[in-house]
C-alpha positions in Angstrom: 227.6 22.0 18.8 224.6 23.5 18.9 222.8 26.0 16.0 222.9 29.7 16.6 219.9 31.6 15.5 222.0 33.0 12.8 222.9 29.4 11.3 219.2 28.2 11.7 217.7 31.3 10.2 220.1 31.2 7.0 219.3 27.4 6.7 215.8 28.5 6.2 216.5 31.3 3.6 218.9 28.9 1.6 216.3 26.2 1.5 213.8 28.9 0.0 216.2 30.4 -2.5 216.8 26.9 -3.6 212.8 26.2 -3.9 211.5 29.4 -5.5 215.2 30.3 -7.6 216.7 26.7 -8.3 220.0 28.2 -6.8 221.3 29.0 -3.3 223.5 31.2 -1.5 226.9 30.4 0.3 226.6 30.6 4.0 228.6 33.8 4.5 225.6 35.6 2.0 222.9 33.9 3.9 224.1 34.4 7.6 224.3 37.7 6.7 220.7 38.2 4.8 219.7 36.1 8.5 221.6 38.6 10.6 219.5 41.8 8.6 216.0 39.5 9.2 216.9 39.2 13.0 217.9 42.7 13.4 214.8 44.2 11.8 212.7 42.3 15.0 214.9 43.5 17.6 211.7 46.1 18.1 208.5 44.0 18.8 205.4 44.8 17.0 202.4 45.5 19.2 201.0 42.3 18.5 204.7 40.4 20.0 203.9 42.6 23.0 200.5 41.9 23.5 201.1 38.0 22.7 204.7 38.4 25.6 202.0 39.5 28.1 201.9 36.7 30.4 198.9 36.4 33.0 200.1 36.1 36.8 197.3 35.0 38.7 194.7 35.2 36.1 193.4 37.1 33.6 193.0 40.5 34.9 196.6 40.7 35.9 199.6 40.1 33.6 202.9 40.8 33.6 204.5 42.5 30.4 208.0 42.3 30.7 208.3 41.3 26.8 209.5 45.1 25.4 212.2 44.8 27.5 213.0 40.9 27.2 212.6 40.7 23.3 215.5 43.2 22.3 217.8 41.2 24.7 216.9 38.2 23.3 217.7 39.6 19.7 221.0 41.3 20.8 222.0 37.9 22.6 221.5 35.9 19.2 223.5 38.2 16.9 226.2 38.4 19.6 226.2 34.4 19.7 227.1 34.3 16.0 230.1 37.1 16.5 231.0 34.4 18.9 231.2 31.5 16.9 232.5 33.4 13.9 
């Protein structure tokens, strides 16, 4: 089965509480400081937005569909985790 966003971000925070404290986390505390990092990006920054503006048929046209895709993406991977459990 595949990772959810959840599991792969708390991997990442374990591995660096090991490296900078000597000590980890269990993976309830970590999926949970993962599901805290996720939510606090469910709001791009300008700079997401401006990087999610894709150009269409060159330069001077782009389509900016990334405020609205972005969120959706971020409620999709916390809802995946509620799914697995």
């Amino acid at each position: 089965m595949e990772e959810t966003m959840v599991e792969r971000v708390g991997a990442e925070l374990r591995r660096e509480c090991l490296e900078v404290f000597g000590a980890t986390w269990s993976n309830d505390v970590a999926w949970r400081f993962a599901r805290a990092a996720i939510k606090a990006m469910r709001e791009p920054s300008e700079a997401m937005v401006e990087a999610g503006n894709l150009p269409v048929w060159d330069d001077s046209v782009t389509v900016g569909l990334s405020e609205e895709i972005w969120p959706a993406m971020i409620d999709a991977a916390l809802e995946e985790q509620e799914k697995v459990g």
